[in-house]
N, CA, C and O atoms as a DFTB+ gen file, in Angstrom:
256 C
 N C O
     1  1       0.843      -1.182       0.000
     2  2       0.000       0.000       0.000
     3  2       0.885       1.241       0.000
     4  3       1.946       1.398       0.605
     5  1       0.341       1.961      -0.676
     6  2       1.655       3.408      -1.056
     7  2       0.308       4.481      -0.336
     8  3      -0.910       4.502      -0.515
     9  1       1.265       5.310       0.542
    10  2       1.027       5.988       1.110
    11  2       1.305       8.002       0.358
    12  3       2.269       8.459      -0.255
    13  1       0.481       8.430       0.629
    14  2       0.952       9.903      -0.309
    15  2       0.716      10.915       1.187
    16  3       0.016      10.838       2.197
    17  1       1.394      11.541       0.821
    18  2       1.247      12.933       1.240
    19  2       0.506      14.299       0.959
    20  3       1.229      14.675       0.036
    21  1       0.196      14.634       1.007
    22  2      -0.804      16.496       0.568
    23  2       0.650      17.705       0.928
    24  3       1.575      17.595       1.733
    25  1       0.466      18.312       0.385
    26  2       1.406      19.692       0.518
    27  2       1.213      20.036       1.812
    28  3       2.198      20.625       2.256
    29  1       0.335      19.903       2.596
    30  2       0.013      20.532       4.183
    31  2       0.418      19.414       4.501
    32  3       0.644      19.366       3.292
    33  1       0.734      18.485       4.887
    34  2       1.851      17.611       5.623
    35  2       1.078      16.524       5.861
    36  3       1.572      15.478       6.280
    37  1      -0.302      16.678       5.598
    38  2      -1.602      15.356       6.190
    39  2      -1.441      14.107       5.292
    40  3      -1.109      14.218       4.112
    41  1      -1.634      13.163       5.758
    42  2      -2.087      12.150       4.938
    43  2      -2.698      11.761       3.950
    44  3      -3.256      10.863       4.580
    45  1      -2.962      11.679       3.278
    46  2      -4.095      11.587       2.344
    47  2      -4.656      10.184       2.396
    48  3      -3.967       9.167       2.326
    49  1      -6.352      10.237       2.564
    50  2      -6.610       8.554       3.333
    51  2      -7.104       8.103       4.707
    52  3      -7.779       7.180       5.162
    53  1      -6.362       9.340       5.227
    54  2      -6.312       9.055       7.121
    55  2      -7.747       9.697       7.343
    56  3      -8.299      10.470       6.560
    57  1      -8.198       9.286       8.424
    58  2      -9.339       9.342       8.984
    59  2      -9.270      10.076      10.078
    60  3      -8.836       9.655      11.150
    61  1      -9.927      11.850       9.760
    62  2     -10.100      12.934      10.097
    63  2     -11.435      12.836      11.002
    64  3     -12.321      12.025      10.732
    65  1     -11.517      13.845      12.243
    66  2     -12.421      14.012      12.974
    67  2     -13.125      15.598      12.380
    68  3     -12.436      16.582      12.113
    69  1     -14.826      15.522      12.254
    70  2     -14.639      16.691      11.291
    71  2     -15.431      17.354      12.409
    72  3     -16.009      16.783      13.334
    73  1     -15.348      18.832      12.131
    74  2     -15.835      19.858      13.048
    75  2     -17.341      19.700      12.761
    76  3     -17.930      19.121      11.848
    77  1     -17.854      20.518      14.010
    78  2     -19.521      20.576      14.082
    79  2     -19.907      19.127      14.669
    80  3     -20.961      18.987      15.290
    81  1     -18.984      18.006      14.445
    82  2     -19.719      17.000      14.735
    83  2     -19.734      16.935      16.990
    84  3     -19.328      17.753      17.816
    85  1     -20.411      15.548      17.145
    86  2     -20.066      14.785      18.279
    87  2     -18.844      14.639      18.389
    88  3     -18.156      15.513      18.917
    89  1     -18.537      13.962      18.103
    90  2     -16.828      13.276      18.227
    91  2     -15.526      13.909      18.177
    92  3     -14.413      13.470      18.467
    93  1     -15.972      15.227      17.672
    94  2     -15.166      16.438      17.740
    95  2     -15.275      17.480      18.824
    96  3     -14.306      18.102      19.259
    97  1     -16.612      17.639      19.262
    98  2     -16.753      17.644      20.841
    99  2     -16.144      17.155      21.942
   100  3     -15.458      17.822      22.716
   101  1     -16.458      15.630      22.054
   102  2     -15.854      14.986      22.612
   103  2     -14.010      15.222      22.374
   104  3     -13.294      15.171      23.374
   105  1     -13.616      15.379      21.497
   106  2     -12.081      15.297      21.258
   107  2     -11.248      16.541      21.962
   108  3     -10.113      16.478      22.435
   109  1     -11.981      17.501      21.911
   110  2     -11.886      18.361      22.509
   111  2     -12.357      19.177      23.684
   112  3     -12.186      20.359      23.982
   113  1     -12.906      18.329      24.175
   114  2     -13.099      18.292      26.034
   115  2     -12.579      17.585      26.298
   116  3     -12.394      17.761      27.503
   117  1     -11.829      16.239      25.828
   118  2     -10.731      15.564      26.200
   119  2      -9.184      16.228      26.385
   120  3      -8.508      16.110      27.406
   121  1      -8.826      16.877      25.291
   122  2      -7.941      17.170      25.225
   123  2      -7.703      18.583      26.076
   124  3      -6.583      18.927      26.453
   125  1      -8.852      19.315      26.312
   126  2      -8.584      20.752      27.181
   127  2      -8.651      19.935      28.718
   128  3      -8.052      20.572      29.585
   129  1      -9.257      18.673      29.194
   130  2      -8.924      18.095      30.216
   131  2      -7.918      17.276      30.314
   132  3      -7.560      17.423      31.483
   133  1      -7.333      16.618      29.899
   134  2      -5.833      16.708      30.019
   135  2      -5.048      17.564      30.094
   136  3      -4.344      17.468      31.099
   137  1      -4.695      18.962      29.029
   138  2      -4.206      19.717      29.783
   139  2      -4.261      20.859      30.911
   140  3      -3.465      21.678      31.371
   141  1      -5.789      20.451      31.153
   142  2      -5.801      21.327      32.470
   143  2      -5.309      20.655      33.518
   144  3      -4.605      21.170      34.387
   145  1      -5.876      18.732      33.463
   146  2      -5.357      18.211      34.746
   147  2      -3.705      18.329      34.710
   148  3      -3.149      18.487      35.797
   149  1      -2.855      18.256      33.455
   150  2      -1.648      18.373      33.606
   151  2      -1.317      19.428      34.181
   152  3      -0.608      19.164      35.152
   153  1      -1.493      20.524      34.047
   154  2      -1.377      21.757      34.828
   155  2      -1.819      21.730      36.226
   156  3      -1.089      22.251      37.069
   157  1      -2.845      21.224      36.548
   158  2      -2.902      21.300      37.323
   159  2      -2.337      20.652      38.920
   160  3      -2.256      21.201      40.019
   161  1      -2.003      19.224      38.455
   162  2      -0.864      18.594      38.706
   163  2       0.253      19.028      39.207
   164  3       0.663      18.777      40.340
   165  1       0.836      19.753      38.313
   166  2       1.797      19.979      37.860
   167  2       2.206      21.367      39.243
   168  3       3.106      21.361      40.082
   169  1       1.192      22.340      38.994
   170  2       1.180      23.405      40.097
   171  2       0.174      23.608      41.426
   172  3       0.077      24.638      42.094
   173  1      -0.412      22.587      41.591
   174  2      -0.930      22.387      42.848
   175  2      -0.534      22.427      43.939
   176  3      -1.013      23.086      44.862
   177  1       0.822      21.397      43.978
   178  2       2.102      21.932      45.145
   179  2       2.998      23.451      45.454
   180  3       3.619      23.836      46.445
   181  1       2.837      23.828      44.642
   182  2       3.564      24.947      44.511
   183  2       3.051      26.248      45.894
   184  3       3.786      27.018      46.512
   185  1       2.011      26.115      45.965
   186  2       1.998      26.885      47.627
   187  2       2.223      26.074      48.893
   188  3       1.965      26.348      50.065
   189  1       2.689      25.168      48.424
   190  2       3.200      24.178      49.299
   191  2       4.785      24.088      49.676
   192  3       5.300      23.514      50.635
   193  1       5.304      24.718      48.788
   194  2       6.410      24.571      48.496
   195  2       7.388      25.372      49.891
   196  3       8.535      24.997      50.132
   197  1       6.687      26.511      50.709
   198  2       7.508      27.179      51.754
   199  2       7.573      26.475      52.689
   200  3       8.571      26.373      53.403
   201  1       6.342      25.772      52.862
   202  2       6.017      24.753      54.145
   203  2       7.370      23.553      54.074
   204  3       7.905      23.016      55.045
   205  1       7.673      23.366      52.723
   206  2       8.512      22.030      52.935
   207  2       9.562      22.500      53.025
   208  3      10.217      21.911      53.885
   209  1      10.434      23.818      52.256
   210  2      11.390      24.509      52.744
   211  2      11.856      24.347      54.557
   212  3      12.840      23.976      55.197
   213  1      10.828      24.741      54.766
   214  2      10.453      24.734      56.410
   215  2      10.876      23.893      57.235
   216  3      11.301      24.086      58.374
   217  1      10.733      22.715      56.523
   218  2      10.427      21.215      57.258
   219  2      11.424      20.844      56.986
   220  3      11.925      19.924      57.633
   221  1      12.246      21.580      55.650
   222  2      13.288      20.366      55.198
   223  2      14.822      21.271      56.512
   224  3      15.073      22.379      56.986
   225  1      15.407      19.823      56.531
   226  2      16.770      20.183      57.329
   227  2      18.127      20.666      56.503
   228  3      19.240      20.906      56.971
   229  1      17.728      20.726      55.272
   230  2      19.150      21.241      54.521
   231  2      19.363      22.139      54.121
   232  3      18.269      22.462      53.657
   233  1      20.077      22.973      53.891
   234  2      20.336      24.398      53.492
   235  2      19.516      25.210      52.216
   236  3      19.323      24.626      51.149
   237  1      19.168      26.277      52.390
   238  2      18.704      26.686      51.878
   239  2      18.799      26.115      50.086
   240  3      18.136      25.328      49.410
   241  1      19.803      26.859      49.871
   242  2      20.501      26.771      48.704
   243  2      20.075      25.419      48.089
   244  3      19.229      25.190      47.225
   245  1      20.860      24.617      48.744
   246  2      20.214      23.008      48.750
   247  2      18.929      22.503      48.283
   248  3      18.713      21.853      47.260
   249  1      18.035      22.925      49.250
   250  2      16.710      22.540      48.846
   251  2      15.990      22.976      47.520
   252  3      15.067      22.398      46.946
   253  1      16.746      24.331      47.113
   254  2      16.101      24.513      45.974
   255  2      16.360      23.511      44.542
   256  3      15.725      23.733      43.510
């Protein structure tokens, strides 16, 4: 099977999710929830972060 390319870099063949629909909905409340939970993850600790300074026994410098 020979595979082609399009000038915009897509596939030609491949199986596109098209706008307006369901499934494109869905694709994209998926994907803005992943990266919100990644973010959010990600900086949740972060006002947390003086408290452990606090707690921790090693030098300043160190801990960072």
């Amino acid at each position: 099977m020979r595979v082609l390319n399009s000038p915009g870099g897509a596939i030609l063949g491949a199986p596109f999710i098209e706008k307006r629909t369901a499934e494109f909905r869905r694709t994209n409340l998926a994907l803005f929830a992943g990266g919100f939970s990644t973010f959010a993850l990600l900086y949740s600790v972060q006002p947390l972060m003086p408290e452990f300074s606090r707690d921790s026994t090693s030098a300043r410098p160190r801990a960072a």
